[in-house]
GULO-183614 format. One record per residue (C-alpha): residue in one letter; x negated, y, z negated. Coordinates in pm, 1 decimal, padded with zeros to 6 digits. Each point is the difference from the previous one (the first is absolute). Layout:
SITE  aa         X         Y         Z
SITE   A         X         Y         Z
...
***
This chain:
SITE  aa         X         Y         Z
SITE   X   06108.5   07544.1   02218.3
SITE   X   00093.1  -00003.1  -00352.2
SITE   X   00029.2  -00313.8  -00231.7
SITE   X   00102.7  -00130.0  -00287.9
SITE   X  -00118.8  -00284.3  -00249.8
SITE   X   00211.3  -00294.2  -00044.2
SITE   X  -00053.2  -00320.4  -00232.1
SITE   X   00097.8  -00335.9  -00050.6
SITE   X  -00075.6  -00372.2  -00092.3
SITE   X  -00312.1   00020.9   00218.3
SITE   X  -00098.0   00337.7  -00077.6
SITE   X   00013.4   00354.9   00117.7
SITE   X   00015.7   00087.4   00399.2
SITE   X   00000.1   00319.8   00137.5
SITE   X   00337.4   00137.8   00188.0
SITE   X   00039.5   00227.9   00242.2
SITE   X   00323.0   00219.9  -00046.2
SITE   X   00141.9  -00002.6   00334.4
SITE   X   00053.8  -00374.3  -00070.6
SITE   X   00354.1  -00088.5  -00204.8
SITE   X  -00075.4  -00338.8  -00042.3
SITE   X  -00260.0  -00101.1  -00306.8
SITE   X  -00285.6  -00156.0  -00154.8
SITE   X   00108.9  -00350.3   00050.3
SITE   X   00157.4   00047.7   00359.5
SITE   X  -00373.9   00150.9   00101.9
SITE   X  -00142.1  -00302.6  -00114.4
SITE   X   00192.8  -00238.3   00193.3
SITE   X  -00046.2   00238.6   00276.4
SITE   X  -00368.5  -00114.4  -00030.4
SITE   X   00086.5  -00319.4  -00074.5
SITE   X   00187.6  -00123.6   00273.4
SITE   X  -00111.9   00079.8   00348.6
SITE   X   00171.6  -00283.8   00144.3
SITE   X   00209.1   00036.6   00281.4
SITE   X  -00009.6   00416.9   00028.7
SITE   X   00396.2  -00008.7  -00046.5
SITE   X   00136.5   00183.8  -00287.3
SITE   X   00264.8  -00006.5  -00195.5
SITE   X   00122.4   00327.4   00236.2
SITE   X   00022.5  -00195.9   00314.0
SITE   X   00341.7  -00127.2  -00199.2
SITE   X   00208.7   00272.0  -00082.3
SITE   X   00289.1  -00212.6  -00085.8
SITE   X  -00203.7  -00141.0  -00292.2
SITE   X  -00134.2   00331.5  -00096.9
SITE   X   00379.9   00148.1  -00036.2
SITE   X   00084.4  -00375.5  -00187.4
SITE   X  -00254.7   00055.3  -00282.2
SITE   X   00088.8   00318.9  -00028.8
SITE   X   00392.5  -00069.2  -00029.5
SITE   X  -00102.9  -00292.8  -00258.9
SITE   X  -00211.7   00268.6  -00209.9
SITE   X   00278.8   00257.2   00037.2
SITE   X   00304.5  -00324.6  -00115.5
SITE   X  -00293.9  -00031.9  -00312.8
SITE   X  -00016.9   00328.7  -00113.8
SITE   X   00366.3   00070.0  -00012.8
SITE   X   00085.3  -00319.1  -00178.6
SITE   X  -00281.5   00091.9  -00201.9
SITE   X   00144.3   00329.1  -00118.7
SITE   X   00338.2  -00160.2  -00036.2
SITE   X  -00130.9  -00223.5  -00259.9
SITE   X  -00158.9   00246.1  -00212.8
SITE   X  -00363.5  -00060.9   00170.8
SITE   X  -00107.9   00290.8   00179.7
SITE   X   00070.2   00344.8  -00039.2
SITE   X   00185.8   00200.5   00174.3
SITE   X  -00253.0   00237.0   00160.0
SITE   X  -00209.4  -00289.6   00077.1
SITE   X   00316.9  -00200.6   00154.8
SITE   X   00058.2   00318.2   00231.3
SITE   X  -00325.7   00064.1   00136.3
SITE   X  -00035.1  -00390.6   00047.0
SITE   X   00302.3  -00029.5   00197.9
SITE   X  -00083.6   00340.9   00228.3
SITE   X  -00305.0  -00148.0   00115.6
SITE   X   00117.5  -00310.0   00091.1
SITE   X   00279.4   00164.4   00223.8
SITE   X  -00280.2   00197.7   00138.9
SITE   X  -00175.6  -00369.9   00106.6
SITE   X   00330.6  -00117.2   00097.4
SITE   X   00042.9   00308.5   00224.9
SITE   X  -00346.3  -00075.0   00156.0
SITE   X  -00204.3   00216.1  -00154.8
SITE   X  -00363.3  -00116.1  -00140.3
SITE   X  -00041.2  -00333.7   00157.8
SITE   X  -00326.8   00096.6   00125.6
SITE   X  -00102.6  -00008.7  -00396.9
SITE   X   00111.6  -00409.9   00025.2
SITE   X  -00363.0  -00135.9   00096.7
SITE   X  -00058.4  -00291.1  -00102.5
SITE   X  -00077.7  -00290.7   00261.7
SITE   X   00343.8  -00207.7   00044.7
SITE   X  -00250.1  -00353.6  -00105.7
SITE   X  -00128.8   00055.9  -00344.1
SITE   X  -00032.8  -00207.2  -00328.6
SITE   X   00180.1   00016.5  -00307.4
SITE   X   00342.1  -00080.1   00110.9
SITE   X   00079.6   00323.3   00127.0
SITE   X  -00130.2   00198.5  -00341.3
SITE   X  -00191.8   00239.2   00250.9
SITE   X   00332.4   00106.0   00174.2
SITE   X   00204.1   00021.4  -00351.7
SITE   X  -00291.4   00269.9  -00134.5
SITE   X   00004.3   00145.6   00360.1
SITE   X   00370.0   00100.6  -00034.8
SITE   X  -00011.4   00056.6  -00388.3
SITE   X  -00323.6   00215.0   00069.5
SITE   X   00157.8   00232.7   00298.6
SITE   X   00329.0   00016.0  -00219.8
SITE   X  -00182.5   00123.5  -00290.3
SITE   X  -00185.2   00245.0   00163.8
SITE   X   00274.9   00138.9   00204.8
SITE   X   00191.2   00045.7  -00330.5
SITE   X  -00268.2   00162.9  -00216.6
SITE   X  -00010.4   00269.2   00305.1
SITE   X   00370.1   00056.5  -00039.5
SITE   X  -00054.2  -00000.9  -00350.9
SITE   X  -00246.6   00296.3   00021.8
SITE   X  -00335.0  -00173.1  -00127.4
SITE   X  -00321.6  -00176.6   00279.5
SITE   X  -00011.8  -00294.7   00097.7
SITE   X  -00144.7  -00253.6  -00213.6
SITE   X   00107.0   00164.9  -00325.0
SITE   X   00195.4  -00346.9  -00077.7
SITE   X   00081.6   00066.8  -00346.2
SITE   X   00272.3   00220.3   00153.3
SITE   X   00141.2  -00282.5   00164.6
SITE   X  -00195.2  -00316.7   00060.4
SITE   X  -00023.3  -00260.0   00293.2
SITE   X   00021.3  -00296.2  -00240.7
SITE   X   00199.5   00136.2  -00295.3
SITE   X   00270.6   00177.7   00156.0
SITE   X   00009.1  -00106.3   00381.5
SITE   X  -00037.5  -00357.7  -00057.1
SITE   X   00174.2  -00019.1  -00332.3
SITE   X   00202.1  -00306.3  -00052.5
SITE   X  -00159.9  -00145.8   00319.5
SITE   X  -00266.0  -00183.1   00107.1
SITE   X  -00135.1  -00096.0   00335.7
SITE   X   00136.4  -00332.6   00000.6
SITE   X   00334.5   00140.1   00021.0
SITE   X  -00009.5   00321.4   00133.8
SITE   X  -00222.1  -00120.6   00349.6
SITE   X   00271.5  -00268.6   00075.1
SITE   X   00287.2   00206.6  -00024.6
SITE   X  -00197.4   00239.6   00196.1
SITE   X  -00044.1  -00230.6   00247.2
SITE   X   00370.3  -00147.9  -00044.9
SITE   X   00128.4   00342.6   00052.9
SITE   X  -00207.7   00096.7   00328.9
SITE   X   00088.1  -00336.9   00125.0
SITE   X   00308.6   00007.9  -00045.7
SITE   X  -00003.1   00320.8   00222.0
SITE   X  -00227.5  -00146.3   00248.0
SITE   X   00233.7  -00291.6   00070.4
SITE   X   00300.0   00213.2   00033.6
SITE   X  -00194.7   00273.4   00299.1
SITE   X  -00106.1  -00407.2   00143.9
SITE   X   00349.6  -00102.8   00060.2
SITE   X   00085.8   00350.1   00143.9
SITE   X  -00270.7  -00074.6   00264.6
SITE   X   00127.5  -00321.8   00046.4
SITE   X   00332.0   00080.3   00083.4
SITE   X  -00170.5   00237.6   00257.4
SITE   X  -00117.0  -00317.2   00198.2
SITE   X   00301.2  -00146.2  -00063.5
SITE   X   00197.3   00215.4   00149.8
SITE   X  -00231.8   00054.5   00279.4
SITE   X   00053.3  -00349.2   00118.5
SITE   X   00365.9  -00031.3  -00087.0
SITE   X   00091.5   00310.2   00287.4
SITE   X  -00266.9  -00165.4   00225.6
SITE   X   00198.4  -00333.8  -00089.3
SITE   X   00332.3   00204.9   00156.5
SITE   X  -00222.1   00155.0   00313.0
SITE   X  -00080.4  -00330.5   00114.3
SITE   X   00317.0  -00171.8  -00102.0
SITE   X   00057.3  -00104.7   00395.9
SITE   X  -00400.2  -00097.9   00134.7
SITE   X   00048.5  -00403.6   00030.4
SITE   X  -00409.6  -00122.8  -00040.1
SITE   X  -00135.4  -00373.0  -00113.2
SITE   X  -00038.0  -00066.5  -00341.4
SITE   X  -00309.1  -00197.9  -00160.5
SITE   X  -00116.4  -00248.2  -00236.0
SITE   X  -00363.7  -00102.0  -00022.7
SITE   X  -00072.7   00262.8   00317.0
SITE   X   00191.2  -00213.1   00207.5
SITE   X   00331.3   00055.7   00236.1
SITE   X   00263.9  -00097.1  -00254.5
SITE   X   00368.2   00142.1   00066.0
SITE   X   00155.8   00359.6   00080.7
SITE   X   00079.3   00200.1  -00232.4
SITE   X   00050.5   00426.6   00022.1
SITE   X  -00256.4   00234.9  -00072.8
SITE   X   00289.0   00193.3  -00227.3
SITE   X  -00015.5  -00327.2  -00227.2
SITE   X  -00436.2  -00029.8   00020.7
SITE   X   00023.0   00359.2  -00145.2
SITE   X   00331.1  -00038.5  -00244.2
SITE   X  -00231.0  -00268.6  -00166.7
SITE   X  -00298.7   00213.4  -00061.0
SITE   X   00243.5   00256.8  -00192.3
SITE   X   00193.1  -00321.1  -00173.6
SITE   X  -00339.2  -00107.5  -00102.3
SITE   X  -00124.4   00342.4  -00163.9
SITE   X   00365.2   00018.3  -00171.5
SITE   X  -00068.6  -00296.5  -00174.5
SITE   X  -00297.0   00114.6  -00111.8
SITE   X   00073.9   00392.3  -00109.5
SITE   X   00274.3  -00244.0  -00233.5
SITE   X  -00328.8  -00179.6  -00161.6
SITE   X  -00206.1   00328.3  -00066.4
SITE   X   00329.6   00146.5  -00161.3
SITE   X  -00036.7  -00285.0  -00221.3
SITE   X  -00350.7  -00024.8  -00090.1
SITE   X   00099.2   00394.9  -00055.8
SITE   X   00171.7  -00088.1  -00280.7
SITE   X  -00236.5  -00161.5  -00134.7
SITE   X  -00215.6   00253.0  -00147.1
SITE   X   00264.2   00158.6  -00163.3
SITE   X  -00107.6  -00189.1  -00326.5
SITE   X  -00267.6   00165.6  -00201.0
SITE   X  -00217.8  -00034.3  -00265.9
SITE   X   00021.1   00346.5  -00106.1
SITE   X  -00026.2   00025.4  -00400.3
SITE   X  -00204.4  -00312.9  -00005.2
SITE   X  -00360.1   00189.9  -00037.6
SITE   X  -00281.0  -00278.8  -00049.9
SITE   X   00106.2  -00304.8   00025.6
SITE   X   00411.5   00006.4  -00011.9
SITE   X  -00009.3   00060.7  -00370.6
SITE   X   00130.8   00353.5  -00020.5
SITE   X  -00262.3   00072.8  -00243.9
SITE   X  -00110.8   00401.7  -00054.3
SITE   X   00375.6   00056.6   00133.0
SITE   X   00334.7   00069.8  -00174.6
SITE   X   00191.4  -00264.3  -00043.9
SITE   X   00299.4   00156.9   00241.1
SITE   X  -00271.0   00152.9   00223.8
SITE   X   00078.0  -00284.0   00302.4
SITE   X   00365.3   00058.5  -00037.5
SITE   X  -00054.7   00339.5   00048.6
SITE   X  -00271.2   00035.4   00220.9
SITE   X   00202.2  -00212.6   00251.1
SITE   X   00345.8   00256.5   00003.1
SITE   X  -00291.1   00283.0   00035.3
SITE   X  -00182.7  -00203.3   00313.7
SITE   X   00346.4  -00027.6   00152.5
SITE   X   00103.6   00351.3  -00026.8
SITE   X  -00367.4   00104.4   00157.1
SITE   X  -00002.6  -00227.5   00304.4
SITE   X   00388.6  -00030.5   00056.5
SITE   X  -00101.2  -00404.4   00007.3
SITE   X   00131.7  -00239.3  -00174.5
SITE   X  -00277.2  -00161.3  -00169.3
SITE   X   00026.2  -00185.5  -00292.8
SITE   X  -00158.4  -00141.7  -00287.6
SITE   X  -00149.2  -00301.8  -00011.0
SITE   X   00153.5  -00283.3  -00225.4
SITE   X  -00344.3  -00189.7  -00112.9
SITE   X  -00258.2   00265.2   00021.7
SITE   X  -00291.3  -00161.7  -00080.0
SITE   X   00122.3  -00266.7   00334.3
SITE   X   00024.8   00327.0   00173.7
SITE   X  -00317.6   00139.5  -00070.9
SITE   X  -00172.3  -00302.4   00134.4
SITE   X   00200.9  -00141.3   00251.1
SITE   X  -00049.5   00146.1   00356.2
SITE   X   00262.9  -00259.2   00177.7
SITE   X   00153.3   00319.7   00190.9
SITE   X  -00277.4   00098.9   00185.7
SITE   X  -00050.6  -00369.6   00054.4
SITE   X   00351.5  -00011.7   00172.0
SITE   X   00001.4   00391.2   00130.3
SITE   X  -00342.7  -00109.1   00180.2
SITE   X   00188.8  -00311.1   00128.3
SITE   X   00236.3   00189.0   00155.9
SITE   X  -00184.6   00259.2   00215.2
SITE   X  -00223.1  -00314.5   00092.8
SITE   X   00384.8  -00118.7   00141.9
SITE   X   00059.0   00327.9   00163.7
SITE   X  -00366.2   00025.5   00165.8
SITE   X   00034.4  -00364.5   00134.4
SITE   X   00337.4   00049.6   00137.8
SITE   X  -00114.8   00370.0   00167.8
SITE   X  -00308.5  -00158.8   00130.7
SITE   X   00235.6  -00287.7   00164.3
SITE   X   00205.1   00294.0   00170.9
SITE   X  -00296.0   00147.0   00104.3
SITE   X  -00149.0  -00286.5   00148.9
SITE   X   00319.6  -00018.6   00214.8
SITE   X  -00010.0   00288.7   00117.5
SITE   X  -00348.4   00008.9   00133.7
SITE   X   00107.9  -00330.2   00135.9
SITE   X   00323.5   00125.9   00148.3
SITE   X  -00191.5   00292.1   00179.2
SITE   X  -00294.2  -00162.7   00082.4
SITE   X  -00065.5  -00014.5   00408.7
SITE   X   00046.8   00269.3   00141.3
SITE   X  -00033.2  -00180.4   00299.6
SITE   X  -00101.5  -00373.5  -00145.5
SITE   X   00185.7  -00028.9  -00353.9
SITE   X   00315.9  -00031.4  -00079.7
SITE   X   00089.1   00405.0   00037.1
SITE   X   00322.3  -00080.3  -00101.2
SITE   X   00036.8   00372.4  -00195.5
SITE   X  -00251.5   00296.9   00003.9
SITE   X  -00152.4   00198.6  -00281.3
SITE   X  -00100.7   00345.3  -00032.8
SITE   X  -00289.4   00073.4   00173.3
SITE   X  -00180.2   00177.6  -00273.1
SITE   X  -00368.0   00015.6   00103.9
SITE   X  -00291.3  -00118.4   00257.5
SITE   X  -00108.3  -00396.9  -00039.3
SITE   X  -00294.1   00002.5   00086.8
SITE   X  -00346.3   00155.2   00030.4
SITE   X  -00045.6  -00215.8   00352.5
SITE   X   00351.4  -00130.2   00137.8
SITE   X   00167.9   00296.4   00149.1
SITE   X   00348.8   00016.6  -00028.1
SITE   X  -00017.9  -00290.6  -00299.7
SITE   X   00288.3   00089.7  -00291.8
SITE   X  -00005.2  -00202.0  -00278.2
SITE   X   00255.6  -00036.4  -00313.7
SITE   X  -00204.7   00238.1  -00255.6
SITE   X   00307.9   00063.1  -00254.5
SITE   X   00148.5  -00377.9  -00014.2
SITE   X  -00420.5  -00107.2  -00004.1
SITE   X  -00046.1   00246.3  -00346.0
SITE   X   00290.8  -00107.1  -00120.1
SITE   X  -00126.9  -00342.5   00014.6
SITE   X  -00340.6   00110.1  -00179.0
SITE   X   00187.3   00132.0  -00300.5
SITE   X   00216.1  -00281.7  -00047.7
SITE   X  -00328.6  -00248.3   00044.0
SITE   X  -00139.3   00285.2  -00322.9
SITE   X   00332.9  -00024.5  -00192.2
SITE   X   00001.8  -00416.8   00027.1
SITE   X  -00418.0   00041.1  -00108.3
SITE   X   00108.5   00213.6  -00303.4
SITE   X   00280.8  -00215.2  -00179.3
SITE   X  -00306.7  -00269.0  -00017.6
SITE   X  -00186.1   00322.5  -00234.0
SITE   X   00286.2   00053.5  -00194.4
SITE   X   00079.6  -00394.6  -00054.2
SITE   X  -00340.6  -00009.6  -00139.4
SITE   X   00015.7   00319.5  -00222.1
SITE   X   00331.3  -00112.5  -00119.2
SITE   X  -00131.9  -00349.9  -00089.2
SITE   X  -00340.7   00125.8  -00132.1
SITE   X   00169.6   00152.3  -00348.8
SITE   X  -00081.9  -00119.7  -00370.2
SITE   X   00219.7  -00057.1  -00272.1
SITE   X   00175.6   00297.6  -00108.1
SITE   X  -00157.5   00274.4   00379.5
SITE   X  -00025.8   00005.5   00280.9
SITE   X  -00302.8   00234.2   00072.6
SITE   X   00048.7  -00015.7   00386.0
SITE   X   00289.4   00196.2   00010.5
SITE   X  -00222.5   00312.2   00197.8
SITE   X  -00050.9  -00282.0   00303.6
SITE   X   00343.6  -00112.3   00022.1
SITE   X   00094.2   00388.1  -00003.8
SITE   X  -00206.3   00086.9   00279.3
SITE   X   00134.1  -00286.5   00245.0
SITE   X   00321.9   00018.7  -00099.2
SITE   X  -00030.7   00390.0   00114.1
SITE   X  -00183.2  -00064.8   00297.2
SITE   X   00207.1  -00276.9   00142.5
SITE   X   00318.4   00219.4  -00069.8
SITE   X  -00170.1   00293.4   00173.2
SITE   X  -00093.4  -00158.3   00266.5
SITE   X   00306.9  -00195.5   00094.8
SITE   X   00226.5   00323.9  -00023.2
SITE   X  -00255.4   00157.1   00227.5
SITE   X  -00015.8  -00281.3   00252.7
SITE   X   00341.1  -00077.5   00033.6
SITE   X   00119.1   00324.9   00071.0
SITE   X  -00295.7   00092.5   00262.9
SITE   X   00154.4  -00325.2   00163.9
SITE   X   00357.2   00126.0  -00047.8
SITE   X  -00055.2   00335.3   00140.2
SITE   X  -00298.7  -00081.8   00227.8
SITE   X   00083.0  -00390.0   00203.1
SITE   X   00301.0  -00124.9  -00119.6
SITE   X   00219.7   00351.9   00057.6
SITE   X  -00145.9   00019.6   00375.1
SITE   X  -00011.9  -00362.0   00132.9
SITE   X   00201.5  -00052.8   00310.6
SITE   X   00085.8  -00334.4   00165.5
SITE   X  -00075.2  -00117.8   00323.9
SITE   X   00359.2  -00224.7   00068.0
SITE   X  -00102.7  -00094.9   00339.7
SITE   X  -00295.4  -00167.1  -00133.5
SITE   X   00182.5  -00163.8  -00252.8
SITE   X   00267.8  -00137.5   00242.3
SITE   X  -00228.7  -00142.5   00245.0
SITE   X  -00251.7  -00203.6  -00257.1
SITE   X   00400.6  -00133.5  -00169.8
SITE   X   00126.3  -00126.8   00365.0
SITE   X  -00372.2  -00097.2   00085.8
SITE   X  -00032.1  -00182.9  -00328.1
SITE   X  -00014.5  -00421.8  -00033.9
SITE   X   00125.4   00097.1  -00352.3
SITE   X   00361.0   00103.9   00214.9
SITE   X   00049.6  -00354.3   00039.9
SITE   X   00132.6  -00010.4  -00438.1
SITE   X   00241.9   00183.2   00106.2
SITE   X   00122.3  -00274.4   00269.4
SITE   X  -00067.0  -00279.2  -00212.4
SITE   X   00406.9  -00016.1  -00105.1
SITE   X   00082.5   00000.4   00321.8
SITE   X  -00232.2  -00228.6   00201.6
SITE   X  -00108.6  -00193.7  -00267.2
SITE   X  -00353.6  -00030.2  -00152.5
SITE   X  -00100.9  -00241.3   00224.5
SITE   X   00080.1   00201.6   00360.2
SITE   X  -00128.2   00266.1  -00227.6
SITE   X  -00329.7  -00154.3  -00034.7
SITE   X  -00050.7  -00081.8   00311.4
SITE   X   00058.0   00352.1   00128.8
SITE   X  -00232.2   00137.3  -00220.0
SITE   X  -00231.2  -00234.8   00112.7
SITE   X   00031.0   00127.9   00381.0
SITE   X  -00005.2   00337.4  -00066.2
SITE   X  -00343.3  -00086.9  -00203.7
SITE   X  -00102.0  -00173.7   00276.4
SITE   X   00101.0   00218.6   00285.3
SITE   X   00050.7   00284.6  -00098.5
SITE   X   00309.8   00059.6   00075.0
SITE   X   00310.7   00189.2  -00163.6
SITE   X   00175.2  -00202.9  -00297.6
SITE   X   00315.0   00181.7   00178.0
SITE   X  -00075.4  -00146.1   00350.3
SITE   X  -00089.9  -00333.1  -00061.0
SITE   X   00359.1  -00059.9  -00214.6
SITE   X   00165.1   00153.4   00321.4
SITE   X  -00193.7  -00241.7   00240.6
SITE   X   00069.8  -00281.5  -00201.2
SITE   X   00400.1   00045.6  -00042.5
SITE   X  -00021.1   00003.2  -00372.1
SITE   X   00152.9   00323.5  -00002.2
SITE   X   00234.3   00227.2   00193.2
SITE   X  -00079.2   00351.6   00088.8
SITE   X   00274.6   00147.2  -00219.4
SITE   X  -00060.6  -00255.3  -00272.3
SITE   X  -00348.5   00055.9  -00020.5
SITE   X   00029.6   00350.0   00042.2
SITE   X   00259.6   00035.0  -00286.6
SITE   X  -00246.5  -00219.2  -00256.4
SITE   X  -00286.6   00239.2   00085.5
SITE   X   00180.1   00282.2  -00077.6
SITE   X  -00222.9   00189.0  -00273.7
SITE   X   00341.6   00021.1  -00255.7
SITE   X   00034.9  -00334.9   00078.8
SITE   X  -00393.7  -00131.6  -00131.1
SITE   X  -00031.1   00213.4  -00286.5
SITE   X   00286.6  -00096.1  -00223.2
SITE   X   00152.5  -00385.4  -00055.4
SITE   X   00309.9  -00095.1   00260.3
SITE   X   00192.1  -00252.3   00020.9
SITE   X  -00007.3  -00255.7   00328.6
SITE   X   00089.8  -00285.2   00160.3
SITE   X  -00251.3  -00287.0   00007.6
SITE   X  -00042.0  -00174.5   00314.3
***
């Protein structure tokens, strides 16, 4: 295997030539064996740097900075990242030091050395065209790892609310198969009132609608970069209409509309997005987990739960029960919204751990911003397409436990008066008798009058009524 001889600050390292990446990216390499994810296991972030670099070199050329031939050859390796090619070369471990420097030199690195190919000369012959000089130029990591990271979120928020309206949608046309199954609703596990199991599952997509409205917003969030800043929020080592122009070039790459920050050096340090962006997938995960819990309530028996509906038998339960099926998709679900609601406490702390004018745990907020996203897009639609989509209802069921329920009684309570009411829920308790039955034997009610109030479009919506 052939190699080449690279240098810098430390010293020289030896290369070998297959690799597009550099000196410094082999170092970190070394450096960091952390959590044996790389930078590759994120291909949104890969494309993102390299749609930043590609926004820097043609604002770059615009303004005088970089020559033509340079500009080109930048710009036709970064579409060849963006396409998908070389993201094997991205190696660095996804936790490292330095504020994300090692991922900055790992894109300006592969860049460089994809360019001096096209360019006709090896690589590592960087006084053709240099990682630092002409890749980076007018940049530094401080601002061109955030917009990265701005950029690929912004992405990664958008395929989340896809996903989400998935689920949504998955309940809402379960919502309208069960619009006419009458079954007891709930509160604190207890018999409350009836209800329809069209309005138990019309919630569940009301709920996730509300929330696909607060990612959309925490979306738009990271529209605001710090591009153009480069240390600190300065601008220094940049032109002084380099952020100006940098920003109409990021737009036209990434078809986004990100813009400019007002303050940059606030923006450079202040991380209050991901605070809030964090905040709001920790919303989304607790309100999934909720559903979930429901619905491993809701089908729970089959014989001695509730087994009001049925999920998708998806698998064997157990090594030693024969016949046992258990909730497996609503249960992972669960496990990656308890991960997601774990993570936002990382990021919290990354966000709050930064000093004066950095934050140097960008890298950590990255990764579980990522990995949340990534796993809530896969979750919900494997419980889209693999529970909620196949569910059926059991309406018998549902009908007996509503007419053999003490919790019938609320319904009464208008007509009877709380009183009688109470003291037919208190036989029925006692006996065990009907709720139905005992209001007959007593004369509270006719037939046809009691009949008419237990009607299920008669419990599930307000009326009006005579009081007696």
């Amino acid at each position: 295997m052939s190699t080449r001889m690279e240098h810098d600050l430390i010293g020289d390292k030896e290369i070998s030539n297959e690799c597009y990446y550099g000196v410094q990216t082999a170092r970190a390499a070394e450096n960091f064996h952390i959590t044996g994810i790389k930078l590759s296991s994120f291909p949104t972030f890969i494309v993102s740097l390299a749609k930043v670099k590609k926004a820097a070199a043609l604002a770059n050329y615009d303004l005088g900075l970089l020559a033509e031939a340079k500009k080109n050859v930048i710009c036709e390796a970064c579409d060849e990242i963006i396409s998908g090619k070389y993201h094997d070369q991205f190696v660095v471990d996804m936790f490292q030091g330095g504020a994300g420097t090692s991922t900055n030199m790992n894109a300006n690195e592969v860049i460089a050395n994809i360019g001096l190919e096209k360019m006709g000369h090896q690589k590592g012959e960087y006084k053709f065209l240099h990682p630092n000089n002409d890749v980076n130029l007018s940049q530094s990591t401080n601002d061109a790892y955030p917009t990265a990271l701005r950029v690929a979120l912004y992405e990664k928020l958008g395929e989340l609310t896809e996903s989400m309206k998935i689920i949504k949608s998955s309940f809402a046309n379960k919502a309208v198969e069960f619009k006419d199954i009458i079954k007891m609703g709930r509160t604190q596990l207890q018999d409350a009132v009836p209800m329809t199991l069209e309005q138990e599952f019309r919630t569940y997509a009301v709920m996730i609608g509300e929330d696909i409205q607060r990612v959309t917003e925490a979306q738009q969030l990271v529209r605001e970069m710090n591009l153009g800043a480069t240390a600190i929020g300065t601008g220094i080592n940049a032109h002084p209409n380099y952020s100006k122009t940098v920003e109409a070039k990021l737009q036209e790459v990434t078809g986004r509309p990100f813009v400019t920050a007002g303050d940059l050096v606030e923006a450079t340090q202040d991380t209050g997005a991901y605070v809030q962006i964090s905040g709001v997938l920790k919303r989304v995960a607790t309100k999934m987990s909720k559903i979930c819990n429901d619905l491993r309530l809701l089908s729970s028996g089959p014989r001695t739960g509730l087994g009001e509906i049925n999920l998708p038998a998806m698998q064997p339960g157990s090594s030693i029960m024969p016949g046992k099926v258990n909730p497996v998709i609503p249960e992972v679900v669960n496990q990656v919204c308890f991960q997601v609601i774990g993570t936002d406490i990382a990021v919290t702390l990354a966000c709050e751990g930064g000093q004066l004018q950095l934050n140097v745990f960008e890298p950590v907020i990255a990764y579980n911003l990522f990995s949340s996203i990534n796993m809530m897009k896969n979750a919900f639609e494997t419980l889209a397409y693999t529970c909620v989509d196949g569910i059926t209802a059991n309406p018998e069921r549902c009908k007996a436990m509503v007419l053999n329920s003490i919790g019938l009684v609320t319904a009464l309570n208008p007509f009877i008066g709380y009183e009688n009411s109470t003291s037919v829920a208190k036989e029925a308790l006692e006996t065990g008798g009907s709720v139905y039955d005992i209001v007959l034997a007593r004369g509270l009610l006719a037939k046809d009058e009691l009949d008419d109030i237990i009607k299920p479009e008669n419990m599930i919506k307000p009326r009006t009524y005579d009081k007696k």
